[in-house]
Structures are given as C-alpha cells and as structure tokens.
C-alpha positions as CSV (number, residue, x, y, z in Angstrom):
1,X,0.0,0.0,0.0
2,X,1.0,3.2,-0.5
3,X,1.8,6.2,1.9
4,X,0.3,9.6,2.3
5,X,1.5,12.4,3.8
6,X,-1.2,15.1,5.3
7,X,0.3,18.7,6.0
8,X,-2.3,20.4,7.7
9,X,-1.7,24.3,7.9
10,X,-2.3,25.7,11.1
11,X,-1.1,29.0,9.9
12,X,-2.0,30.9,6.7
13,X,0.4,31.2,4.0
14,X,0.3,33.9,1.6
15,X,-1.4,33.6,-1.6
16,X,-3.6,30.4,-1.0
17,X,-6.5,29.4,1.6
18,X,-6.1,25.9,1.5
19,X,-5.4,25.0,4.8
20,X,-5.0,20.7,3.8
21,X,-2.5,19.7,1.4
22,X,-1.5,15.9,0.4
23,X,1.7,14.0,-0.5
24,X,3.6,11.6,-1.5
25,X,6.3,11.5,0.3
26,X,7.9,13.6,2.3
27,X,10.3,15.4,0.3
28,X,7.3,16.1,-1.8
29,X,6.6,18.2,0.6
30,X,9.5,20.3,0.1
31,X,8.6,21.0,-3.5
32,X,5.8,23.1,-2.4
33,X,7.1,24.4,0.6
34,X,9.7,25.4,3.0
35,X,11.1,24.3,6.1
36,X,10.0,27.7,7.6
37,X,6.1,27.3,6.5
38,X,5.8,24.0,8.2
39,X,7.8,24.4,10.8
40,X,10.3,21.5,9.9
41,X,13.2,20.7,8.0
42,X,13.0,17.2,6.0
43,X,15.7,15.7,7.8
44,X,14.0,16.5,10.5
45,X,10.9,14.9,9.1
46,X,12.8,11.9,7.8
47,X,14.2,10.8,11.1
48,X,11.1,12.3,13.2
49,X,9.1,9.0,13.4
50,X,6.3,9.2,11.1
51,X,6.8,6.0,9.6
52,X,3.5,3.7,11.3
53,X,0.7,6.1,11.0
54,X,3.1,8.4,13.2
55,X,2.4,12.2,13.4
56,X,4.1,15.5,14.7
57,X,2.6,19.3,15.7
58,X,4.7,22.1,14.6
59,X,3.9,25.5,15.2
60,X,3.1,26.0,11.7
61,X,1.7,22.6,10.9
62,X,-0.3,19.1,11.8
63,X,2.0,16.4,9.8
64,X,1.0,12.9,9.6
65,X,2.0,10.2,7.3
66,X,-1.1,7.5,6.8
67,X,-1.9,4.5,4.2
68,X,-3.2,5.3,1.2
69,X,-6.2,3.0,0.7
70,X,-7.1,2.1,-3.0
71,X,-9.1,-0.6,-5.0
72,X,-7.0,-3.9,-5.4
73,X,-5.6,-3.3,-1.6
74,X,-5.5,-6.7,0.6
75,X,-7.3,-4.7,3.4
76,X,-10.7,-6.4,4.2
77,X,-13.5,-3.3,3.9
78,X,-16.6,-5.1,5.5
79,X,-14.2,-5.2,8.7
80,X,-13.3,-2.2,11.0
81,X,-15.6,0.2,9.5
C-alpha cells in the first residue's frame, strides 16, 4: 500500500487558503514548501518518526504520514468500518 503524507496548515500562507494539502512523500513536501512554512526541515521529518501512521505538531503545521487506501488493496473493507 501506498503512503500519504497530510500537511495540515495551522497558519496561513500567503497567496492560497487551502489549509489541507497531500503527498507523496515527504520530500514532496519540500517542492511546495519550505522548512519555515511547516515548521520542519526534511531531515527533520525523515528521522522524526512518522513512519507507522506516526504524526508531529509544529507551530506551523499538523504532519501525519497514513496508508493510502485504493481498489486492489489486501485490506478487508466489510471489517473495521
């Protein structure tokens, strides 16, 4: 399965509303934006623990890596739901 990573914006940034943005990975991230408008640097991020459905608070941003779930998945949907 593949990962996701949710950067949610706790603080405004210039120029766009959307306060939910989603990745691929997490120097994805990077491409749109900086270390200072998430509060994080990618090393930082890379070595932070989000690997396991793991999370961090910045004082910029909500960060939280998940599963991706998509058709053809071995996750059983009539369970857990």
């Amino acid at each position: 399965m593949a990962k996701v990573i949710h950067v949610h914006l706790t603080h405004p940034i210039e120029g766009t509303r959307r306060k939910d943005w989603y990745f691929s990975s997490i120097k994805a991230v990077f491409t749109v934006f900086t270390a200072e408008q998430v509060g994080a640097t990618y090393n930082y991020l890379r070595h932070v623990g989000l690997s396991g459905n793991g999370s961090i608070i910045t004082k910029r941003a909500i960060i939280k890596q998940s599963t991706l779930i998509s058709v053809g998945s071995s996750t059983d949907y009539n369970n857990g739901v």
